[in-house]
C-alpha positions as CSV (number, residue, x, y, z in Angstrom):
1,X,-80.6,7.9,0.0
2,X,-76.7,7.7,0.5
3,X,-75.8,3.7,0.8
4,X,-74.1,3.4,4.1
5,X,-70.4,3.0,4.4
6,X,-68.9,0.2,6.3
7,X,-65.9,-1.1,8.1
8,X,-65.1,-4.5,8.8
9,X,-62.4,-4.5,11.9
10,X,-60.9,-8.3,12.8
11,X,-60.7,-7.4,16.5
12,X,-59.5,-9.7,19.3
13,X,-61.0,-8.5,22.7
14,X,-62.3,-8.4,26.2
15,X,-59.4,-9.8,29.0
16,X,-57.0,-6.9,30.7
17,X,-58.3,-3.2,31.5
18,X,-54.9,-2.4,30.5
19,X,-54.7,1.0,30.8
20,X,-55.5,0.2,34.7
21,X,-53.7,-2.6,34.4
22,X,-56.6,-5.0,36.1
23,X,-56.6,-8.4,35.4
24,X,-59.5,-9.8,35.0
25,X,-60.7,-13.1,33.5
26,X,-58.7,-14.3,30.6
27,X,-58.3,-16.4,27.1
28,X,-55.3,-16.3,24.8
29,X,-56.0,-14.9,21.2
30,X,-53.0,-16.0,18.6
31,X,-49.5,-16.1,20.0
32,X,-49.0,-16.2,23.8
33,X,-50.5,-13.9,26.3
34,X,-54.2,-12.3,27.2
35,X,-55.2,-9.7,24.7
36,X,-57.8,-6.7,25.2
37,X,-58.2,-4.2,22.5
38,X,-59.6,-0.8,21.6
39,X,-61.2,0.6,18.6
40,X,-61.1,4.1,17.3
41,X,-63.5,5.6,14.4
42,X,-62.4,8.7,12.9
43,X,-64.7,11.0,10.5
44,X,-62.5,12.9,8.4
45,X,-64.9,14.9,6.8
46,X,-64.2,19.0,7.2
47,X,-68.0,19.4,7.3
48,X,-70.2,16.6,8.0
49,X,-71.2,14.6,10.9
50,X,-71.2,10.9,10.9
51,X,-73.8,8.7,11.8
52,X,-72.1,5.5,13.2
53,X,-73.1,2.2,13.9
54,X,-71.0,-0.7,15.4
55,X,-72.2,-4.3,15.5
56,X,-69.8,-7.0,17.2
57,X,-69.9,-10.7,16.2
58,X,-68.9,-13.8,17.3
59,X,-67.6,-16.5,16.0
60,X,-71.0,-18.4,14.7
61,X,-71.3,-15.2,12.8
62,X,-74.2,-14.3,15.9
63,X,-74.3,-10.4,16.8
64,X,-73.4,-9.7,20.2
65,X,-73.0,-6.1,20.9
66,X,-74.5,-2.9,19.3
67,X,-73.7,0.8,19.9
68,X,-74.8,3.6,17.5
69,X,-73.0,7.0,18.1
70,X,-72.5,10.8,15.6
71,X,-69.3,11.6,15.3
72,X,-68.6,15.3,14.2
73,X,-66.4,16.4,11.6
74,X,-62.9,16.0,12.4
75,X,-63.3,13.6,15.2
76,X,-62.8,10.5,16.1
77,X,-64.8,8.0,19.3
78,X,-62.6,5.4,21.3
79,X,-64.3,1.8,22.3
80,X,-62.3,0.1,24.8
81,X,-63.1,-3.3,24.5
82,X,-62.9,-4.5,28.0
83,X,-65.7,-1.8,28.9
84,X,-68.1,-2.8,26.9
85,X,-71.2,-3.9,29.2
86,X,-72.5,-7.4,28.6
87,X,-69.5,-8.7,26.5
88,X,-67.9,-11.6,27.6
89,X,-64.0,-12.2,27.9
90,X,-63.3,-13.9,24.2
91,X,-62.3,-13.2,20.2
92,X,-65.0,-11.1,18.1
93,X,-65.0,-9.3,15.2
94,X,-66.8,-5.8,14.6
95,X,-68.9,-4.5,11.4
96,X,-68.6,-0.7,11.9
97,X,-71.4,1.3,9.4
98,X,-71.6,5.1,8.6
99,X,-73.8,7.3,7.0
100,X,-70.5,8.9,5.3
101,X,-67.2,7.5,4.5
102,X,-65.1,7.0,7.9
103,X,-62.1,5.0,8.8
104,X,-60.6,3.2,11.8
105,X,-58.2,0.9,13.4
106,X,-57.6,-1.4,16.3
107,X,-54.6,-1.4,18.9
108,X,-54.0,-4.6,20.6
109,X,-52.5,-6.1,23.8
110,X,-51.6,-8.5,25.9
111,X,-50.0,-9.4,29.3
112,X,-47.6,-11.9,29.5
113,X,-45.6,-10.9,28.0
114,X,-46.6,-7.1,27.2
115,X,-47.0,-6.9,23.3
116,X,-49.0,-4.7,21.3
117,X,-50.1,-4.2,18.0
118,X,-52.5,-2.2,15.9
119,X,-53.9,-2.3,12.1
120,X,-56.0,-0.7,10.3
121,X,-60.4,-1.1,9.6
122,X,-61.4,-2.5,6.0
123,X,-64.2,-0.8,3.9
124,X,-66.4,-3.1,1.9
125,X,-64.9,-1.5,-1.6
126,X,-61.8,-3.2,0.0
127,X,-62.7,-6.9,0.3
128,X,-61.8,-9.3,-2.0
129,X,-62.0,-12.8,-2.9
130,X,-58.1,-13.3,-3.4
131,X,-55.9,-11.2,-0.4
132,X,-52.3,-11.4,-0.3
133,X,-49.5,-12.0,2.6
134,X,-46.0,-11.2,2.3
135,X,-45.2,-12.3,5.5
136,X,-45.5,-15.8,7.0
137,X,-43.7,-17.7,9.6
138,X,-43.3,-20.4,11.7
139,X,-39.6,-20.0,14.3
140,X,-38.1,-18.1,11.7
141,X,-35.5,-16.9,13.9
142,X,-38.3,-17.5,17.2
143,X,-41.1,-15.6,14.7
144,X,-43.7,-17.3,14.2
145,X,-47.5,-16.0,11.9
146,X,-51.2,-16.3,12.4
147,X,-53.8,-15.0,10.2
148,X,-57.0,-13.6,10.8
149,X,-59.4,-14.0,8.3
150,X,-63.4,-12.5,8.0
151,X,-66.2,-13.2,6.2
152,X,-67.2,-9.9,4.9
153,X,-70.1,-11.5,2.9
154,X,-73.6,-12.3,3.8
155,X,-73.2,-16.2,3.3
156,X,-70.7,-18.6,4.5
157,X,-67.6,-18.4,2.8
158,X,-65.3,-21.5,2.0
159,X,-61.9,-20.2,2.6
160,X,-58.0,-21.4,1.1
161,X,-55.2,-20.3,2.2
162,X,-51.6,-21.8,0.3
163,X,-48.6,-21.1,1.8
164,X,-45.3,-20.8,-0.7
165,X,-41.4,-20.9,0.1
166,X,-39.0,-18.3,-1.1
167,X,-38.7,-20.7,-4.2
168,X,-42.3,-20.4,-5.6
169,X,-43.3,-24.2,-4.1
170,X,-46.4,-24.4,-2.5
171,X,-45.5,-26.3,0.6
172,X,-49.2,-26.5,2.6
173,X,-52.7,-25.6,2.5
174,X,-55.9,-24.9,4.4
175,X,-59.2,-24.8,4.1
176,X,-62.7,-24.1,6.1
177,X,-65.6,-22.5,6.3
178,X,-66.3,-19.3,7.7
179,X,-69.9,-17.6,8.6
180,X,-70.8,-14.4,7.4
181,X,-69.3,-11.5,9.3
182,X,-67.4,-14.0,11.4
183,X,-63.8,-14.4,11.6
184,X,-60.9,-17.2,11.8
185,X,-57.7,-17.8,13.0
186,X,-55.2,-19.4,11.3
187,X,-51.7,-20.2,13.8
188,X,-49.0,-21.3,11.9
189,X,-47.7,-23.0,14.7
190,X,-50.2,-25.7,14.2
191,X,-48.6,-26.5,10.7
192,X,-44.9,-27.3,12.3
193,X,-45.1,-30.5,10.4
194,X,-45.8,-28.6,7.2
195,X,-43.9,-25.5,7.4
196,X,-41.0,-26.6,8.9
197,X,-38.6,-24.6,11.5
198,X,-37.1,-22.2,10.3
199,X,-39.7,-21.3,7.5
200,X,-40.3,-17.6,6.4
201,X,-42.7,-18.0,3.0
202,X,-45.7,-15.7,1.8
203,X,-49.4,-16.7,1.6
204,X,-52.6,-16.8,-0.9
205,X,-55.4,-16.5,0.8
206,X,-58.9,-17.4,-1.5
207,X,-62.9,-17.7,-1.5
208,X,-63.6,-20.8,-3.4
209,X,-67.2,-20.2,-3.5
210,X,-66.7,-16.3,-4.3
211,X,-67.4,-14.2,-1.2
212,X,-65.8,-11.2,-0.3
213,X,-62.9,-11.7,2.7
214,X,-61.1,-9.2,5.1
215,X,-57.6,-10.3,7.0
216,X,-55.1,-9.4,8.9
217,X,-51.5,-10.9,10.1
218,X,-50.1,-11.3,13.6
219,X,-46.4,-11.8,14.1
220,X,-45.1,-12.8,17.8
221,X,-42.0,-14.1,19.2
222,X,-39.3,-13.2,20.9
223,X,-41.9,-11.0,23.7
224,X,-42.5,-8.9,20.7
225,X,-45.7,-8.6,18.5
226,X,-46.4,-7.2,15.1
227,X,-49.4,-6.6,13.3
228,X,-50.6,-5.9,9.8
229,X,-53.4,-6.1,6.9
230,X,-53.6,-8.2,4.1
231,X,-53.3,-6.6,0.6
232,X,-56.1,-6.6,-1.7
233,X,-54.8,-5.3,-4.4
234,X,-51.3,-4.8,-5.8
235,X,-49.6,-2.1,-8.2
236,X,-46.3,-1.5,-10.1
237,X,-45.0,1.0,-7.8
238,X,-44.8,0.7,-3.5
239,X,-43.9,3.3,-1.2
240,X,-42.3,2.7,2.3
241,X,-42.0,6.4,4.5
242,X,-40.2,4.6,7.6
243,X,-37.2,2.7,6.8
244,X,-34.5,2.4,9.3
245,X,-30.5,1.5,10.4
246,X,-29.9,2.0,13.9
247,X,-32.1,5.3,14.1
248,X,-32.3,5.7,18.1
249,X,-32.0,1.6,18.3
250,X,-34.9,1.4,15.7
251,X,-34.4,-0.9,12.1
252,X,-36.0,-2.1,9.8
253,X,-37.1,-4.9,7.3
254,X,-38.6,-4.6,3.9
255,X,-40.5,-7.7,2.4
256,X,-42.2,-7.4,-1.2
257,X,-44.3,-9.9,-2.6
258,X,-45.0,-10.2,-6.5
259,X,-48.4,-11.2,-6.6
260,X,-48.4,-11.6,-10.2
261,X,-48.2,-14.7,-12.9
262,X,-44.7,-13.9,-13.7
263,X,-41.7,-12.7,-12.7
264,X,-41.1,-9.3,-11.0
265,X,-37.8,-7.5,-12.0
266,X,-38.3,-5.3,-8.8
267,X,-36.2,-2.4,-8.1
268,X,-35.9,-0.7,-4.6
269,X,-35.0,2.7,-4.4
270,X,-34.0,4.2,-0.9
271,X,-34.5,8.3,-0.3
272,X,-30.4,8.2,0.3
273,X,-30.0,7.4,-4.2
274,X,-28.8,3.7,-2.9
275,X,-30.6,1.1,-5.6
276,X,-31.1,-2.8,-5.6
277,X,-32.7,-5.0,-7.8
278,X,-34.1,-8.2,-7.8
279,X,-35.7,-11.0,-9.6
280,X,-38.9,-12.2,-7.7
281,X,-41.2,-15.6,-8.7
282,X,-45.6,-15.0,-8.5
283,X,-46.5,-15.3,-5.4
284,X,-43.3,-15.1,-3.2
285,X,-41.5,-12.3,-1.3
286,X,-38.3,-10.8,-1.1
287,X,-37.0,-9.5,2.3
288,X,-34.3,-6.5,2.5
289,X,-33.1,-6.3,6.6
290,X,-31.7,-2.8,6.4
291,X,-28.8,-3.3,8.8
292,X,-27.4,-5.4,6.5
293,X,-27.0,-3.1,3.8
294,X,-23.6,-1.6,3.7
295,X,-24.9,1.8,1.6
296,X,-27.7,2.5,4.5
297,X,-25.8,4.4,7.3
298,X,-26.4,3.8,10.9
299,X,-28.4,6.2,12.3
300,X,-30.5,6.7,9.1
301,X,-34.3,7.2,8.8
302,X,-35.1,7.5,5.3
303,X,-38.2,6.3,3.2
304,X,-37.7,3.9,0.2
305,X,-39.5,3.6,-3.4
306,X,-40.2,0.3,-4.8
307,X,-40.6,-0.6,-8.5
308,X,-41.6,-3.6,-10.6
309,X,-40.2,-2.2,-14.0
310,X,-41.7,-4.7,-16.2
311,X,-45.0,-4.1,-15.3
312,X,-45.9,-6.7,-12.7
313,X,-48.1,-6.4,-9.8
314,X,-45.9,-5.7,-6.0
315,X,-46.9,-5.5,-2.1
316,X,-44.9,-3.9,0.4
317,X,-45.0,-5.0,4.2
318,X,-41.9,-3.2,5.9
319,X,-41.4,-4.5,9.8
320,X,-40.2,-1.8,12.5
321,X,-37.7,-3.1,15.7
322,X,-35.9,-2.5,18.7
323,X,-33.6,-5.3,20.4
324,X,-32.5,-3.0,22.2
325,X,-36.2,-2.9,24.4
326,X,-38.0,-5.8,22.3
327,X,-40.2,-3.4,20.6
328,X,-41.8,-3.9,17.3
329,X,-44.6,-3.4,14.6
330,X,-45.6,-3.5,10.9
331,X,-46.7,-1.8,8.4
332,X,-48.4,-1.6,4.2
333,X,-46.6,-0.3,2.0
334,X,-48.9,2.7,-0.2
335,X,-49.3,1.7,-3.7
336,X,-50.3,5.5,-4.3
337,X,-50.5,8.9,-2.5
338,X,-53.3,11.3,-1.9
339,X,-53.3,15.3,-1.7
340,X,-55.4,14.9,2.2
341,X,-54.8,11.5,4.7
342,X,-56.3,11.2,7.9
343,X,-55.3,9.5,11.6
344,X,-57.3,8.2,13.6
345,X,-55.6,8.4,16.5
346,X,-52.8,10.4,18.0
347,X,-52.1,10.4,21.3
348,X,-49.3,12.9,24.0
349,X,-49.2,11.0,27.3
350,X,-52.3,9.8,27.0
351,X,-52.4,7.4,30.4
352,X,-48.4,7.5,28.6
353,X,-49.2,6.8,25.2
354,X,-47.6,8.8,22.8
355,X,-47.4,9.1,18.8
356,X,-44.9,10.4,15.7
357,X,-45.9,10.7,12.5
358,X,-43.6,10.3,9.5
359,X,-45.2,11.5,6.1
360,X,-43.4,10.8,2.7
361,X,-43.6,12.9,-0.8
362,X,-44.8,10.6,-3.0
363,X,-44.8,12.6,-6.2
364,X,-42.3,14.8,-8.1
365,X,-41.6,18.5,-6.7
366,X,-42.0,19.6,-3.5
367,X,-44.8,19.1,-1.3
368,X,-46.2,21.8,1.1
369,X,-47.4,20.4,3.9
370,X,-50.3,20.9,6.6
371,X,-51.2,19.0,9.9
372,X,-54.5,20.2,11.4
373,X,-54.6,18.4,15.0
374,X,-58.9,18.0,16.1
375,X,-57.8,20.2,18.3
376,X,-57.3,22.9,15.9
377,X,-53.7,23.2,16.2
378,X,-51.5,23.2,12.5
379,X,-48.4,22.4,11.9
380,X,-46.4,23.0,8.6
381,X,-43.1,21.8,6.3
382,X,-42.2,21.4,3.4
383,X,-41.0,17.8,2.0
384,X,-38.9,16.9,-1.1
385,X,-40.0,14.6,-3.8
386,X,-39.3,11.1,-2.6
387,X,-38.3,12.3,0.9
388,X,-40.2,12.0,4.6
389,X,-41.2,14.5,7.6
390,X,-41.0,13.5,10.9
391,X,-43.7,14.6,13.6
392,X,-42.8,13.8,17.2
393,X,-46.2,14.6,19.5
394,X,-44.8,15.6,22.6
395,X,-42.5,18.0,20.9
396,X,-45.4,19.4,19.0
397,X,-47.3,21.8,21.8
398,X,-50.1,19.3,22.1
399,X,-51.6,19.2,26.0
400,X,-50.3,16.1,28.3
401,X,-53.4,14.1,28.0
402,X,-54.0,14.5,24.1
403,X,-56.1,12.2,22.4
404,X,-57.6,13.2,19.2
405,X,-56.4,12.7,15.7
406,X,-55.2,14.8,12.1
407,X,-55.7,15.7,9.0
408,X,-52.5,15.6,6.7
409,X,-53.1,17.8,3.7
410,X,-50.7,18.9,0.9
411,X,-51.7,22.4,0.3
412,X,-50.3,22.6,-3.6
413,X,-51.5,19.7,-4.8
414,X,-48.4,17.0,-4.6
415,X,-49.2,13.4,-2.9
416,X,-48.4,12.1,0.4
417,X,-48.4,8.6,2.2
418,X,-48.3,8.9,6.5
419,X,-47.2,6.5,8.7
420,X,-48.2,6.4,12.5
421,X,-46.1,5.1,15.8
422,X,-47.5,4.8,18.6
423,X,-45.4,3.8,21.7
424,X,-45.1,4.0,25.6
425,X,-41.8,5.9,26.7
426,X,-43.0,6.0,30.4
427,X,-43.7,2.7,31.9
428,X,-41.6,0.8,33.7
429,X,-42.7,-2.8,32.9
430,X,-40.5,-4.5,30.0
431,X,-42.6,-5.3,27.0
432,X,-43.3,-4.4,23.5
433,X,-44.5,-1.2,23.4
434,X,-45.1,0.3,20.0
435,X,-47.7,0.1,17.5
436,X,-48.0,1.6,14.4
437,X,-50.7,2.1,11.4
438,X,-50.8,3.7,8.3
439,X,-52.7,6.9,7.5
440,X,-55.8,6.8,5.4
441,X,-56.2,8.7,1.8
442,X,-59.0,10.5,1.4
């Protein structure tokens, strides 16, 4: 008997039928604003169809909400939060199971201001008992963080989480409890006295009593909102596909964190041949703003290699922006590539939502190519090593209306890495309307 494959999504729910846009009763979850959210399962098998069960929990770690569901090959089911009968307005978080390997994500939103966000699901093989965030802040430059953290274990788990400078000193901790497939939110605005104005750090977050944790990280401020997951894991090599100066208003912000015992001698490697190096202490990040670099030209849209070169372990969170219409989002940097990645959700005009996707060679000749929409529609290129491909959805031939997903394979064998925007080009409200997620290996 196949053990059953499961997600754990740290979802924040229930208050705005925003694709309506009915109000309806309302709490805030981190950051300012009323938040409703959606989740998307994808199967990504080519041939077999998914059994899927979703539990929802609240914060006692009691079970709320139960739907079970097959999703066939190539597919993928939305659950729009707000519509789900019996659940009242509030913060949950979902345990997703499958009777084959699937993957997901969240989008998120609010009113008031309009923000958005999305991030991706975490299997169990994903957990840990140490997760690491390159990202922390508290009104650096009107930014401030708040962390989302799940129990992904079957017992309570006692929870730290330290907070370091760009200097390496540990300048606050927390600690709690959390109950088994519960989750926790951690606002850094209620460690002002702490952190300081002004503060942009990275963050530790450990079980004490060994049990198996899931996060992710909100950034808001400035009537923007960014989103992304904490890194299990770490490697000596990171790979950014979207890095941008001034590309249609759009830049960008590269942050990498040595999560190591030692110093990092890091070197960062942009698509363009441009090179910089640093030296980075265990456990704190070191941010590149790309408009800043003078070797970057305006208007580029390039991807970027990162590399410790004397064998410590790196994370890569790069942020995505636009003053020019307060949009923004985050994403992981890929600490490998995979022959065949898979998207959840891609979307032309769908009630106006609309996606690109940007897929970067992550290997050393050329790399063929292949979309496969669940549609059945393909499209093709072919990439250079190190470089990115650009897939704009409504310029693609989808129907107005899509909503479906892919299937990004490399057809000879070389690696890729895909990242996903999704954004509202249509609306006239102000607001922050882009998301984005990364693709899933397979």
């Amino acid at each position: 008997m196949k053990k059953p494959f499961r997600l754990r999504i740290l979802s924040y729910m229930g208050l705005v039928l925003l694709l309506c846009f009915v109000a309806v009763a309302a709490v805030s979850a981190q950051g300012p604003g009323t938040w409703v959210s959606s989740f998307t399962v994808q199967n990504p098998s080519t041939t077999e169809t998914a059994s899927v069960s979703v539990e929802i929990y609240d914060s006692s770690g009691t079970s709320v909400w139960t739907d079970s569901t097959t999703i066939a090959a190539g597919q993928s089911q939305l659950w729009y939060v707000p519509n789900l009968s019996g659940l009242a307005d509030g913060r949950y978080s979902v345990v997703v199971s499958s009777s084959i390997p699937v993957v997901a994500i969240t989008n998120l939103q609010s009113s008031s201001p309009n923000t958005g966000g999305s991030y991706g699901g975490v299997a169990d093989t994903e957990t840990r008992t140490t997760l690491y965030l390159p990202g922390v802040y508290y009104e650096y430059y009107g930014y401030i963080s708040a962390i989302a953290l799940q129990n992904a274990d079957t017992a309570d788990a006692d929870i730290s989480i330290t907070f370091y400078n760009a200097s390496g000193t540990v300048v606050d901790t927390l600690t709690d409890t959390i109950p088994a497939s519960a989750s926790a939110v951690f606002d850094q605005a209620d460690q002002a006295a702490d952190l300081g104005t002004g503060y942009i750090g990275s963050a530790v977050v450990e079980s004490t009593n060994g049990k198996s944790l899931a996060a992710m990280v909100s950034i808001y401020g400035n009537n923007e909102y960014y989103a992304y997951n904490a890194f299990a894991s770490g490697s000596t090599v990171a790979y950014a596909p979207v890095i941008m100066n001034n590309y249609y208003g759009w830049l960008t912000s590269l942050t990498v964190q040595n999560i190591d015992t030692a110093d990092a001698m890091v070197t960062l490697t942009y698509s363009n041949g441009v090179e910089r190096n640093a030296t980075i202490p265990p456990n704190t990040s070191w941010l590149q703003y790309t408009p800043n670099d003078p070797d970057i030209p305006v208007g580029a849209l390039i991807g970027a290699t990162v590399e410790s070169t004397n064998g410590k372990s790196i994370v890569v969170l790069v942020n995505e922006g636009n003053f020019n219409n307060n949009s923004a989002a985050s994403y992981n940097g890929f600490s490998d590539g995979s022959t065949t990645v898979s998207a959840p959700v891609i979307m032309n005009y769908y009630y106006d939502w609309i996606t690109s996707v940007t897929v970067q060679n992550v290997d050393t000749a050329d790399a063929d190519v292949l979309l496969t929409y669940s549609n059945g529609m393909t499209k093709t290129a072919t990439i250079l090593p190190g470089g990115t491909a650009l897939w704009y959805q409504p310029n693609d031939g989808l129907p107005s209306g899509f909503l479906g997903s892919i299937v990004i394979t490399s057809t000879n064998g070389k690696k890729l890495v895909a990242i996903i925007n999704e954004g509202n080009e249509v609306t006239s409200e102000a607001g922050d309307w882009l998301m984005c997620y990364n693709a899933f290996p397979q």
